[in-house]
MIPATI-984750 format. One record per residue: x, y, z of N, C-alpha, C in turn; residue number from 1; residue in three letters; chain. Coordinates in steps of 0.2 Angstrom, whole numbers, always signed. Layout:
BEGIN
{n.u->X, n.v->Y, n.w->Z, ca.u->X, ca.v->Y, ca.w->Z, c.u->X, c.v->Y, c.w->Z, pos->NUM, code->ala, unit->A} .
...
//
This chain:
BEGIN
{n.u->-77, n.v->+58, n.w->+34, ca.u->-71, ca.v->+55, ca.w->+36, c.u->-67, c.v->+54, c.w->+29, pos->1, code->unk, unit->A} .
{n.u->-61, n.v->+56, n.w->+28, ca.u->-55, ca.v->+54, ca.w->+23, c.u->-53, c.v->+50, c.w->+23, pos->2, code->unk, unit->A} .
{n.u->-54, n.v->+44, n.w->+19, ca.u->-49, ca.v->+39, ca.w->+16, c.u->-42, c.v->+41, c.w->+16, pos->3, code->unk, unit->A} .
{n.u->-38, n.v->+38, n.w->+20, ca.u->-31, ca.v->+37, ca.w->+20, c.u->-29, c.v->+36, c.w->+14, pos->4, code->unk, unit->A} .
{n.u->-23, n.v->+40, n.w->+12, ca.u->-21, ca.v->+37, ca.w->+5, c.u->-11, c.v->+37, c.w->+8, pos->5, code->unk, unit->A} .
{n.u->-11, n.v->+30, n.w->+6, ca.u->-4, ca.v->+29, ca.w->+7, c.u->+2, c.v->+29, c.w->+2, pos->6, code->unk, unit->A} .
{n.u->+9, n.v->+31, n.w->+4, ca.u->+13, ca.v->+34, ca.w->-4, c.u->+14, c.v->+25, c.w->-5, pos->7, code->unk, unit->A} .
{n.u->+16, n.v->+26, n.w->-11, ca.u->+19, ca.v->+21, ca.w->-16, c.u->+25, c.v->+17, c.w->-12, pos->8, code->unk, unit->A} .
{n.u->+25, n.v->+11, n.w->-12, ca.u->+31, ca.v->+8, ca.w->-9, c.u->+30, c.v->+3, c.w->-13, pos->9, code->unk, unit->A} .
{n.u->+38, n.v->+2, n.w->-14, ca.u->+42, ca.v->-4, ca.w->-19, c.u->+42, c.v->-10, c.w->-14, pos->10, code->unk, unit->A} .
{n.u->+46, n.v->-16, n.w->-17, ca.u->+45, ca.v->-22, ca.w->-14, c.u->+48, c.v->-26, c.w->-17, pos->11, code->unk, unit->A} .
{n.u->+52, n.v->-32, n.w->-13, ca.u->+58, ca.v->-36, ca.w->-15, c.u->+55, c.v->-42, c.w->-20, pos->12, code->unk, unit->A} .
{n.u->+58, n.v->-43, n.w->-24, ca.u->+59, ca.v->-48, ca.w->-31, c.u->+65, c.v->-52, c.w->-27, pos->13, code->unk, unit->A} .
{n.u->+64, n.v->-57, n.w->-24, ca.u->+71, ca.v->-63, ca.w->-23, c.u->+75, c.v->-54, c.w->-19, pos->14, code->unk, unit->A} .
{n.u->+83, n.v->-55, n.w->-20, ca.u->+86, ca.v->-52, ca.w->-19, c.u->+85, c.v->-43, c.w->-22, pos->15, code->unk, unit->A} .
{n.u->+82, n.v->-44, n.w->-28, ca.u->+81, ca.v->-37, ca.w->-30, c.u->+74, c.v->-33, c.w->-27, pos->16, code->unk, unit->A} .
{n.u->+76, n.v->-25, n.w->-25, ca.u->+73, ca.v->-20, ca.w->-24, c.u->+69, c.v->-19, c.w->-29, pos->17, code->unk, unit->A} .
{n.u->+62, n.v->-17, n.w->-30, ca.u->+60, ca.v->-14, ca.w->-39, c.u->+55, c.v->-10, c.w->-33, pos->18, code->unk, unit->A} .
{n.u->+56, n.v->-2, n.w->-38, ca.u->+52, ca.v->+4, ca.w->-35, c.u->+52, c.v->+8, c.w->-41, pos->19, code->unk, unit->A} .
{n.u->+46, n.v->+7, n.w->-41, ca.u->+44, ca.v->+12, ca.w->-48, c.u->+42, c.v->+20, c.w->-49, pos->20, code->unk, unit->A} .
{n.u->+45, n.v->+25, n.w->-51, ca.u->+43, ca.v->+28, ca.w->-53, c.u->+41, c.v->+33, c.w->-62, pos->21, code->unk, unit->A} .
{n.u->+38, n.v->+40, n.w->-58, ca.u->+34, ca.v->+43, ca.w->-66, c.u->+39, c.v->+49, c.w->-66, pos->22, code->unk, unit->A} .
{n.u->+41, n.v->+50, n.w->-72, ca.u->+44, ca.v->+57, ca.w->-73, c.u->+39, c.v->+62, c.w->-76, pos->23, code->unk, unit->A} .
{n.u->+39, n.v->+68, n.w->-68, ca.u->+35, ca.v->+73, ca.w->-69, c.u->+39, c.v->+81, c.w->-71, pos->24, code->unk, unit->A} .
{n.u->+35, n.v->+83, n.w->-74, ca.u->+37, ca.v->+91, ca.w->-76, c.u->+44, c.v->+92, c.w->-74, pos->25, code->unk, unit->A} .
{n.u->+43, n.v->+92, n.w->-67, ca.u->+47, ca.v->+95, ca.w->-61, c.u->+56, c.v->+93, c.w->-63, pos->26, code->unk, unit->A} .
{n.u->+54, n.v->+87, n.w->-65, ca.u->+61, ca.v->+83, ca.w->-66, c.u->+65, c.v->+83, c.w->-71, pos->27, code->unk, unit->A} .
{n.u->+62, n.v->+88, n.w->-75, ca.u->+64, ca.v->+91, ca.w->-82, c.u->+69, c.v->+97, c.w->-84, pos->28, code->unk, unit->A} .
{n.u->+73, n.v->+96, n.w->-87, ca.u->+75, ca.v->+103, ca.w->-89, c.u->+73, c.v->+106, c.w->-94, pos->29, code->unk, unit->A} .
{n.u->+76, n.v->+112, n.w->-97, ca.u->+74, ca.v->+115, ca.w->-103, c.u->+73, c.v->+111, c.w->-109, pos->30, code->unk, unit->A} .
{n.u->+75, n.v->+107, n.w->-109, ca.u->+75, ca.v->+103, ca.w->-117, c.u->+67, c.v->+97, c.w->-116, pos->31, code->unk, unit->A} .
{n.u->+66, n.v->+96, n.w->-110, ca.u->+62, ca.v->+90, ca.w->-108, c.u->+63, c.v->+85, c.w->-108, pos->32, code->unk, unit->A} .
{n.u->+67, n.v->+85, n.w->-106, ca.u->+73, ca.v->+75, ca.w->-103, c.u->+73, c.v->+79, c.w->-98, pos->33, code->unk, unit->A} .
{n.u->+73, n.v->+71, n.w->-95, ca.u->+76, ca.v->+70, ca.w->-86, c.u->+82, c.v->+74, c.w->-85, pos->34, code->unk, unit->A} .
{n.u->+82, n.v->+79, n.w->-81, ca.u->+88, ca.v->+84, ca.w->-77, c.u->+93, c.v->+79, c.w->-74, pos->35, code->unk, unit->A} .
{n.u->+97, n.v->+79, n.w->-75, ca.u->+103, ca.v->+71, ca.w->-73, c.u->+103, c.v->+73, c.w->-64, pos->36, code->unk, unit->A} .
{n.u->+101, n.v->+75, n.w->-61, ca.u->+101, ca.v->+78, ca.w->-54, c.u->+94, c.v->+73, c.w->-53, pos->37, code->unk, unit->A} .
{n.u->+90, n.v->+74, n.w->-56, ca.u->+83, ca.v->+72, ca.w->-53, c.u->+85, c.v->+63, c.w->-55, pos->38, code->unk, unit->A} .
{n.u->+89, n.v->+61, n.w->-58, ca.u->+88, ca.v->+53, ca.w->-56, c.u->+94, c.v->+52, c.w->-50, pos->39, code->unk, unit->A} .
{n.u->+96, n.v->+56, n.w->-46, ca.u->+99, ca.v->+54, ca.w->-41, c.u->+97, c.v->+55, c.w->-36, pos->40, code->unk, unit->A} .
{n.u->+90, n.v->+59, n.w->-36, ca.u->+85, ca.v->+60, ca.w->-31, c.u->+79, c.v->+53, c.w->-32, pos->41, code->unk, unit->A} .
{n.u->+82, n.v->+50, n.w->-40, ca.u->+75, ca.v->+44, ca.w->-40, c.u->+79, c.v->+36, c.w->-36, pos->42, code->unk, unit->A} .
{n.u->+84, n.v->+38, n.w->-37, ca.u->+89, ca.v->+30, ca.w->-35, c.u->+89, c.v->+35, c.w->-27, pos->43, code->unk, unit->A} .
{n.u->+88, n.v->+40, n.w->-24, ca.u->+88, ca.v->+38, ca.w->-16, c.u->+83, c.v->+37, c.w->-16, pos->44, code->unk, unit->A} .
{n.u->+76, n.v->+38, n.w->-18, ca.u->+67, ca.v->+36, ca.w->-16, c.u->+69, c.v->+27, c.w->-16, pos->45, code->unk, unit->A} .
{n.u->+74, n.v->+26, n.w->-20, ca.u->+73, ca.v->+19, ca.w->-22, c.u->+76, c.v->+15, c.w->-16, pos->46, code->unk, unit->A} .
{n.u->+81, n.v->+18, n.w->-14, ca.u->+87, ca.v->+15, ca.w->-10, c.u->+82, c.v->+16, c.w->-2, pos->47, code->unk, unit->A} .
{n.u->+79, n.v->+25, n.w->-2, ca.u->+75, ca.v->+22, ca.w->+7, c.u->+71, c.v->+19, c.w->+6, pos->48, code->unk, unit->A} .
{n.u->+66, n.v->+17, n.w->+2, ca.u->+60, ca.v->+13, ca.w->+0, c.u->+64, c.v->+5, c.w->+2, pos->49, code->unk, unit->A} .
{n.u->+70, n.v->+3, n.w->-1, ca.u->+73, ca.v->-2, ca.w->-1, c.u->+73, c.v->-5, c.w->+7, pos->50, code->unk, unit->A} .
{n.u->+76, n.v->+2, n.w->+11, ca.u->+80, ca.v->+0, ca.w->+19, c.u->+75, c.v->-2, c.w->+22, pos->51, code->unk, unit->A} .
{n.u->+70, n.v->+1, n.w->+19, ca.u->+62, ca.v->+3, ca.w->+22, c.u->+59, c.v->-4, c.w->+25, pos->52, code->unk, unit->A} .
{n.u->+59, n.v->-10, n.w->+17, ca.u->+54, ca.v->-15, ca.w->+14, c.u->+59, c.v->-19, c.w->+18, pos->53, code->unk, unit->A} .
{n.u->+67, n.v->-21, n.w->+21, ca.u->+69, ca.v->-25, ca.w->+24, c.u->+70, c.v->-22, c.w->+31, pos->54, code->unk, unit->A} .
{n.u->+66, n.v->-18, n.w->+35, ca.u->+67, ca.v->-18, ca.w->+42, c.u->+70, c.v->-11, c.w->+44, pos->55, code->unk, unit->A} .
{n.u->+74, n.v->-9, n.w->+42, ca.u->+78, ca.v->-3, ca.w->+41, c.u->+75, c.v->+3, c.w->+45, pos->56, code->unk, unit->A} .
{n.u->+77, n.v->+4, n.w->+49, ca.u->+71, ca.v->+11, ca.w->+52, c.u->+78, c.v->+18, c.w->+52, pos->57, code->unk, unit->A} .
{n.u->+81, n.v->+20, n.w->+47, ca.u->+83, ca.v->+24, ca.w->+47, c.u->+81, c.v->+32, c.w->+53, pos->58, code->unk, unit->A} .
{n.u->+78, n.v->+32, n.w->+53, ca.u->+75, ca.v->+40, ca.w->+54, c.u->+74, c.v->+38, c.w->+62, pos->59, code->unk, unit->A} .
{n.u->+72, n.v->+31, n.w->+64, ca.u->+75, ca.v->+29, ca.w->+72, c.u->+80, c.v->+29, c.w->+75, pos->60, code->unk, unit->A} .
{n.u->+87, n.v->+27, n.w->+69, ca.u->+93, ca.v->+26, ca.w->+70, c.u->+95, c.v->+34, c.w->+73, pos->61, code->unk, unit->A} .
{n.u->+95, n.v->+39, n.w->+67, ca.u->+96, ca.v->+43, ca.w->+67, c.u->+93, c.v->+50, c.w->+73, pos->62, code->unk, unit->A} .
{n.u->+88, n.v->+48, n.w->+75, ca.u->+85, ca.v->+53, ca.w->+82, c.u->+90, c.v->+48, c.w->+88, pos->63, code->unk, unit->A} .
{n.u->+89, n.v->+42, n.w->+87, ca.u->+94, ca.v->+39, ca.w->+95, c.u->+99, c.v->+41, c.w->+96, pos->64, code->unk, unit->A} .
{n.u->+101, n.v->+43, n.w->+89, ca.u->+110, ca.v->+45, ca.w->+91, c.u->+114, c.v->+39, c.w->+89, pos->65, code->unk, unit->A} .
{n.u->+111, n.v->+33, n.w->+86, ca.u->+115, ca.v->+30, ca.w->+82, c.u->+119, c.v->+32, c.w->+78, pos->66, code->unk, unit->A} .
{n.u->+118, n.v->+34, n.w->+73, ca.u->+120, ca.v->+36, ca.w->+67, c.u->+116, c.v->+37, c.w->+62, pos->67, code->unk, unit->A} .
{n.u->+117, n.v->+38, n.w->+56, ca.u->+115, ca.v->+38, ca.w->+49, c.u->+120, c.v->+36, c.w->+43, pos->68, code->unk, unit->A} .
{n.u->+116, n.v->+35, n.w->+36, ca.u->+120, ca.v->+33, ca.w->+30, c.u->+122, c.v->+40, c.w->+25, pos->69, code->unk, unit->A} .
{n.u->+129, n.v->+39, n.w->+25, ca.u->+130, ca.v->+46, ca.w->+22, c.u->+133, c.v->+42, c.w->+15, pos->70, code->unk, unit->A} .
{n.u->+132, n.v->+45, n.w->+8, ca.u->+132, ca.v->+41, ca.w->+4, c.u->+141, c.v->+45, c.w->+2, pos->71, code->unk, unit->A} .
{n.u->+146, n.v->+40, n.w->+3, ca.u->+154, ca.v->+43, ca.w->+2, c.u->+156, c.v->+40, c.w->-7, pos->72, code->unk, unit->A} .
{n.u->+152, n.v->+37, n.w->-9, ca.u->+155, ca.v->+36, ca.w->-20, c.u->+148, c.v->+35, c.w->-21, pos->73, code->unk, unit->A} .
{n.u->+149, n.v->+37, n.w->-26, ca.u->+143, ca.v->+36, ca.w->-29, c.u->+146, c.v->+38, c.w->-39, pos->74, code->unk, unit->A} .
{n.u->+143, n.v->+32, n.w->-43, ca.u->+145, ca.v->+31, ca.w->-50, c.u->+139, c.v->+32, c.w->-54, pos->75, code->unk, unit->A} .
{n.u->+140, n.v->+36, n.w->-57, ca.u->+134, ca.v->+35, ca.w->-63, c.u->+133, c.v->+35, c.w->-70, pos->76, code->unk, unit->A} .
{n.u->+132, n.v->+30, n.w->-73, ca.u->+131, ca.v->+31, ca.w->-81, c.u->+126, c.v->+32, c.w->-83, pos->77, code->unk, unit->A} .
{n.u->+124, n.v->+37, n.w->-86, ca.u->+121, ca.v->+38, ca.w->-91, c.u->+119, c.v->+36, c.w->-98, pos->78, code->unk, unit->A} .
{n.u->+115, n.v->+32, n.w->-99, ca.u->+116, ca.v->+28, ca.w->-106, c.u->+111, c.v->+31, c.w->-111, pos->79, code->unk, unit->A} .
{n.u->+104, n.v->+32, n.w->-109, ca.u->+98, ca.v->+35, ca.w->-112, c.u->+93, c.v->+39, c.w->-108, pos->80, code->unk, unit->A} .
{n.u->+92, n.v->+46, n.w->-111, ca.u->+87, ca.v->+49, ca.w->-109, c.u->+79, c.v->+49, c.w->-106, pos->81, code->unk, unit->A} .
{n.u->+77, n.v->+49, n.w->-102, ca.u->+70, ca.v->+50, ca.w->-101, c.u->+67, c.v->+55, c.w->-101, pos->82, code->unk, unit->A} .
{n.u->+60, n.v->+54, n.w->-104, ca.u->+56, ca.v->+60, ca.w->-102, c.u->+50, c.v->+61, c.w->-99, pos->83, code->unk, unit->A} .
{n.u->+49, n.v->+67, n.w->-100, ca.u->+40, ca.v->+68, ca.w->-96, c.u->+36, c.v->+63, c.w->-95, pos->84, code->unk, unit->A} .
{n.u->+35, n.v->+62, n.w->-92, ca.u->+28, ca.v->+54, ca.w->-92, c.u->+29, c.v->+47, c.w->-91, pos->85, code->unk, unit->A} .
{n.u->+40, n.v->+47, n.w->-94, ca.u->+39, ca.v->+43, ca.w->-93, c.u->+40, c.v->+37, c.w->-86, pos->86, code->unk, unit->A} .
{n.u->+37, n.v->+33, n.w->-86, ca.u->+36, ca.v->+27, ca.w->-81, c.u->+42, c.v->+21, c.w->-83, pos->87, code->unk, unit->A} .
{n.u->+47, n.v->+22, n.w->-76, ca.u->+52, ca.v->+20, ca.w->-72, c.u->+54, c.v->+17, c.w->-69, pos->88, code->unk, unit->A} .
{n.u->+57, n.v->+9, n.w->-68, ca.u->+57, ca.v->+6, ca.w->-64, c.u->+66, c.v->+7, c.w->-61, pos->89, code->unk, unit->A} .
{n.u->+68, n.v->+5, n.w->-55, ca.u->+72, ca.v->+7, ca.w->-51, c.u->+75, c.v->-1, c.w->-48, pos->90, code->unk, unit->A} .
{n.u->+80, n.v->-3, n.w->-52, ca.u->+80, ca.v->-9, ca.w->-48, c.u->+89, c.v->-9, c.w->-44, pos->91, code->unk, unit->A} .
{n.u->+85, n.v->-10, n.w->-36, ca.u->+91, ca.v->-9, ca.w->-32, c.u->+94, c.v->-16, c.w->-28, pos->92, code->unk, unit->A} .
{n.u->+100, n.v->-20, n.w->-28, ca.u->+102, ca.v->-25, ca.w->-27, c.u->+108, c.v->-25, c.w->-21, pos->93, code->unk, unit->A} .
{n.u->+109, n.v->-23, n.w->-16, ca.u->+115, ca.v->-23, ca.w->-10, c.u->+117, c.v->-29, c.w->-9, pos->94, code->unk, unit->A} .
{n.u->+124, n.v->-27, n.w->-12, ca.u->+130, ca.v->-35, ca.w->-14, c.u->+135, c.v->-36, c.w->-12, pos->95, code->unk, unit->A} .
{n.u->+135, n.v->-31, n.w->-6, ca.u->+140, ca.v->-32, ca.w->-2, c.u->+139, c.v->-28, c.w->+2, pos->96, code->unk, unit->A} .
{n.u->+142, n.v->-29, n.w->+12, ca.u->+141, ca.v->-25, ca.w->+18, c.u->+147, c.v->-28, c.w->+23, pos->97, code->unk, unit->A} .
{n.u->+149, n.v->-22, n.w->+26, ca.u->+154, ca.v->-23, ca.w->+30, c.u->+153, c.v->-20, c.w->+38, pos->98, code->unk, unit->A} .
{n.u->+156, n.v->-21, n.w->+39, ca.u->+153, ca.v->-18, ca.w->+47, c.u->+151, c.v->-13, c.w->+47, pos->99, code->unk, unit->A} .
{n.u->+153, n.v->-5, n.w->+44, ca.u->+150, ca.v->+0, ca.w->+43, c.u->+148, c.v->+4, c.w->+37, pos->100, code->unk, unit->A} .
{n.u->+148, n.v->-1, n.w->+31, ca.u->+148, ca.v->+0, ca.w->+25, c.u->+143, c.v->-4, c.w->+18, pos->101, code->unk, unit->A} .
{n.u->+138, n.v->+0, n.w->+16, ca.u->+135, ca.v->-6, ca.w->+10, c.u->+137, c.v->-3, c.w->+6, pos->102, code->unk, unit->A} .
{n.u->+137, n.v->-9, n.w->-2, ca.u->+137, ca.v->-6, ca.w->-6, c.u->+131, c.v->-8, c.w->-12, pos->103, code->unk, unit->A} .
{n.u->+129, n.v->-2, n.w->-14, ca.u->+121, ca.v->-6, ca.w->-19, c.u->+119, c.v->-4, c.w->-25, pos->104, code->unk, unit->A} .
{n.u->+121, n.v->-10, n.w->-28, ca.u->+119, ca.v->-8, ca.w->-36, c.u->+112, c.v->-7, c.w->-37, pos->105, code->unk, unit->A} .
{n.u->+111, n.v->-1, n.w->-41, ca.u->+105, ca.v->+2, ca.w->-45, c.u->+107, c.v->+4, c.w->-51, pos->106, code->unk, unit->A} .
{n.u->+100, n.v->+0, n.w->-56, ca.u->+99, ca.v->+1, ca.w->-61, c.u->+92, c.v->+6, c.w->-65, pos->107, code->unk, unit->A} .
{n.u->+89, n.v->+10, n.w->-68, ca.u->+83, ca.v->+14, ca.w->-68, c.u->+83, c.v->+8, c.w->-78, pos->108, code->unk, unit->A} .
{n.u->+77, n.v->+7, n.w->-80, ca.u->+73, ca.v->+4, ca.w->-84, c.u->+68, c.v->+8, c.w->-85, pos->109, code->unk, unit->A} .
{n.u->+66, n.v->+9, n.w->-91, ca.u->+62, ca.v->+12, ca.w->-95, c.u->+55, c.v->+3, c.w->-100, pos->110, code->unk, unit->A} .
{n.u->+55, n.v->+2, n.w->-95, ca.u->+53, ca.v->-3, ca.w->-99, c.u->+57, c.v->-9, c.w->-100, pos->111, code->unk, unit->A} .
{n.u->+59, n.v->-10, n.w->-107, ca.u->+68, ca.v->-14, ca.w->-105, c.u->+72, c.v->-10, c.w->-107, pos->112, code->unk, unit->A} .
{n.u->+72, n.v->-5, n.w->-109, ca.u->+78, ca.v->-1, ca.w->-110, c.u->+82, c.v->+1, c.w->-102, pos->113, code->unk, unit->A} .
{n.u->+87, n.v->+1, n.w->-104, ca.u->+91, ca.v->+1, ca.w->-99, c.u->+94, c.v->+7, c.w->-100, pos->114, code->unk, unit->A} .
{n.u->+92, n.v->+13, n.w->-95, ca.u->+94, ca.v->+19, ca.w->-94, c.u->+100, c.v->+22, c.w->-91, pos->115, code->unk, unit->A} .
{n.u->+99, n.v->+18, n.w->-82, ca.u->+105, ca.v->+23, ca.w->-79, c.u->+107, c.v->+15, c.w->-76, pos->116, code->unk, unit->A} .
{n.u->+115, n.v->+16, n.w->-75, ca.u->+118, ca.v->+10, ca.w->-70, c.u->+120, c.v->+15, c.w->-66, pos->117, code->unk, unit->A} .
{n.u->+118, n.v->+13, n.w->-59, ca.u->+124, ca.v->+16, ca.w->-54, c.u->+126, c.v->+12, c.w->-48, pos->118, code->unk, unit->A} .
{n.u->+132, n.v->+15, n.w->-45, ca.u->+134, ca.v->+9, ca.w->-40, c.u->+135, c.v->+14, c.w->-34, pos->119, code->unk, unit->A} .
{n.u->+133, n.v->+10, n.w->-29, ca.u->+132, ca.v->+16, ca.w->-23, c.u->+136, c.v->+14, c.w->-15, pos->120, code->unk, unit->A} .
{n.u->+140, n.v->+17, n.w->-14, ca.u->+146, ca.v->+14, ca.w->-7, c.u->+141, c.v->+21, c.w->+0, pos->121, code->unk, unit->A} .
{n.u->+137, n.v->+19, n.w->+4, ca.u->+136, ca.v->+22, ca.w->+11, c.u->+138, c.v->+18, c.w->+18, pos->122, code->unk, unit->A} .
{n.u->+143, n.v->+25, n.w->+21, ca.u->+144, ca.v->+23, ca.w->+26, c.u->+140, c.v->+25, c.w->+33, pos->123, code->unk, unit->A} .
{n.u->+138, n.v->+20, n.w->+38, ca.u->+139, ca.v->+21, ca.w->+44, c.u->+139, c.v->+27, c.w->+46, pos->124, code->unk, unit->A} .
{n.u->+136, n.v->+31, n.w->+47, ca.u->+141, ca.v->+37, ca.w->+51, c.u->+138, c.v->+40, c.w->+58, pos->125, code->unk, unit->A} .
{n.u->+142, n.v->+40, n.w->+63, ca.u->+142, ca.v->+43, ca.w->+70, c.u->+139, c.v->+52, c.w->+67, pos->126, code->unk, unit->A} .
{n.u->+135, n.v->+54, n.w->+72, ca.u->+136, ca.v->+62, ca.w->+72, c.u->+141, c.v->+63, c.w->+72, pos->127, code->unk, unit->A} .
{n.u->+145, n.v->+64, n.w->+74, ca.u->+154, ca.v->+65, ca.w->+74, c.u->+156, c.v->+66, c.w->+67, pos->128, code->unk, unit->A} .
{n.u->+153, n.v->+64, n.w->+64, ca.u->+154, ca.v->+62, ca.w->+56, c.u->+160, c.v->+57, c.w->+55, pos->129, code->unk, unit->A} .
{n.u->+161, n.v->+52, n.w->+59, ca.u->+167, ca.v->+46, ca.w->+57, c.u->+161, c.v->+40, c.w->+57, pos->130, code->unk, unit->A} .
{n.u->+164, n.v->+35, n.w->+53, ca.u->+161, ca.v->+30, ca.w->+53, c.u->+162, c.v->+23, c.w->+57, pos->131, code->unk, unit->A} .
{n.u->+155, n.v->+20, n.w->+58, ca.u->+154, ca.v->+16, ca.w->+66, c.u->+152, c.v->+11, c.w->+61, pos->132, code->unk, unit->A} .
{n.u->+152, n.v->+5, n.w->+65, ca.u->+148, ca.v->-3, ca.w->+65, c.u->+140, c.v->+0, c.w->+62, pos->133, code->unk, unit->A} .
{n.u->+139, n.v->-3, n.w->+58, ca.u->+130, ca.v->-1, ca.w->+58, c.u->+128, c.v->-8, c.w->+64, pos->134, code->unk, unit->A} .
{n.u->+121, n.v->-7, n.w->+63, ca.u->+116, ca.v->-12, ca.w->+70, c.u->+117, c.v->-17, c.w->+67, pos->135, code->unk, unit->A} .
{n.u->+120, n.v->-22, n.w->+72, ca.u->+119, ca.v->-29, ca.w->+69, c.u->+113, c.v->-31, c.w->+66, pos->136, code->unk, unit->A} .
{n.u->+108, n.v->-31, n.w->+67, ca.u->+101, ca.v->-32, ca.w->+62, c.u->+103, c.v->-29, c.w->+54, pos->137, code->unk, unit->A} .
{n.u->+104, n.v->-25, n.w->+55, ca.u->+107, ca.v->-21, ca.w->+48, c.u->+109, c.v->-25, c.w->+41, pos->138, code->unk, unit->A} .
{n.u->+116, n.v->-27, n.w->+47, ca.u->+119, ca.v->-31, ca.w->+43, c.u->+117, c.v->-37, c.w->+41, pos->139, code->unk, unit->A} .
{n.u->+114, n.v->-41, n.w->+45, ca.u->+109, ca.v->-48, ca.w->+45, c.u->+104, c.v->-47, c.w->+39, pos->140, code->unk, unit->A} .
{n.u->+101, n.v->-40, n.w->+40, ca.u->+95, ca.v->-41, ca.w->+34, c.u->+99, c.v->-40, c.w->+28, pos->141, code->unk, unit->A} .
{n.u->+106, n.v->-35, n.w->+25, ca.u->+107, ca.v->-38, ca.w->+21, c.u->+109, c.v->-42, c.w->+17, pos->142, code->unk, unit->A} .
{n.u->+111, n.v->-46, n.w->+24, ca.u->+118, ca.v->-51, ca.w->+20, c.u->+109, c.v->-57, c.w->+18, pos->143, code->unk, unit->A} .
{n.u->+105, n.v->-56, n.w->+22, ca.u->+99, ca.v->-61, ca.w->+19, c.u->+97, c.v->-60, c.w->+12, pos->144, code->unk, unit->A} .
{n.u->+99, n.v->-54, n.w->+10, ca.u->+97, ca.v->-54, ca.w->+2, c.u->+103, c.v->-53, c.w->-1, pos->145, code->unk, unit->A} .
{n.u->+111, n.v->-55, n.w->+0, ca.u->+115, ca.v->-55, ca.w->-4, c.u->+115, c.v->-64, c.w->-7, pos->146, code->unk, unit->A} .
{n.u->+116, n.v->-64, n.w->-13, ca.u->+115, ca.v->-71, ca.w->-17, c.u->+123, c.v->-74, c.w->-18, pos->147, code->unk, unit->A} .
{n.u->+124, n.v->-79, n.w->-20, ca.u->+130, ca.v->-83, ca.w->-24, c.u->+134, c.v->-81, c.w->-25, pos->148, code->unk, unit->A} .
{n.u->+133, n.v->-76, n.w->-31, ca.u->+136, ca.v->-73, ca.w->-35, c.u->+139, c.v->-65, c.w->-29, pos->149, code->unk, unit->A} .
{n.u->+136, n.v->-65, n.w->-24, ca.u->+138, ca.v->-58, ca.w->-22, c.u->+142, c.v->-60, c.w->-18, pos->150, code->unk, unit->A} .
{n.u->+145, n.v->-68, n.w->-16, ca.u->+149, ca.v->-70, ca.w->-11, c.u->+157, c.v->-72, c.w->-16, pos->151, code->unk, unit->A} .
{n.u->+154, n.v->-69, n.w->-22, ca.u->+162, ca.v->-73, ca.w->-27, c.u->+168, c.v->-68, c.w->-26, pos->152, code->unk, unit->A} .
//
């Protein structure tokens, strides 16, 4: 019999998301830094691990005909390079939510160096591709981790 082996899941700090990742080969371009494509495949790991750890059954919404999260802006700075090997924390913060709409800061950490900022607006969206109400649960578990400071 095989021992289960289950993937990596992140986990909420207070209000913040932290979801760690390792920069492999894969994610490298010719030079050996981070391909600037592969950290916006590490901030979505980060973001469904996020919906994930608060309730969030994406992939249930989206077989009922709910809907799903279509990402309509998304910002990003690039501050400093990563490479090969290295081990990367992910910290994701949703600081605001509207009837059909969240918006969530992520930041990528190398340690303390502070590598990528970005800000991320997804909306709601119908198959139809227009956007709807997300599930009131949704919205409830966000606003449970919006703080203080995200109501100014």
């Amino acid at each position: 019999m095989k021992q289960e082996i289950k993937p990596f899941e992140g986990h909420y700090d207070g209000a913040h998301h932290m979801f760690a990742v390792r920069v492999y080969y894969e994610d490298t371009d010719f030079s050996g830094i981070v391909y600037h494509g592969s950290y916006v495949r590490f901030l979505e790991r980060a973001r469904s691990d996020m919906l994930a750890r608060i309730g969030i059954d994406q992939r249930d919404a989206f077989e009922s005909g709910d809907g799903a999260y279509a990402i309509t802006q998304l910002n990003v700075k690039y501050k400093l390079a990563a490479k090969f090997d290295d081990a990367l924390t992910i910290i994701s913060h949703a600081h605001k939510v509207t009837g059909a709409r969240v918006y969530i800061a992520q930041n990528i950490y190398r340690g303390e160096e502070h590598i990528i900022a970005a800000e991320i607006e997804a909306a709601f969206i119908h198959s139809s591709g227009r956007p709807v109400r997300q599930p009131k649960a949704w919205v409830e578990a966000f606003r449970s981790k919006l703080t203080d400071e995200d109501y100014k």
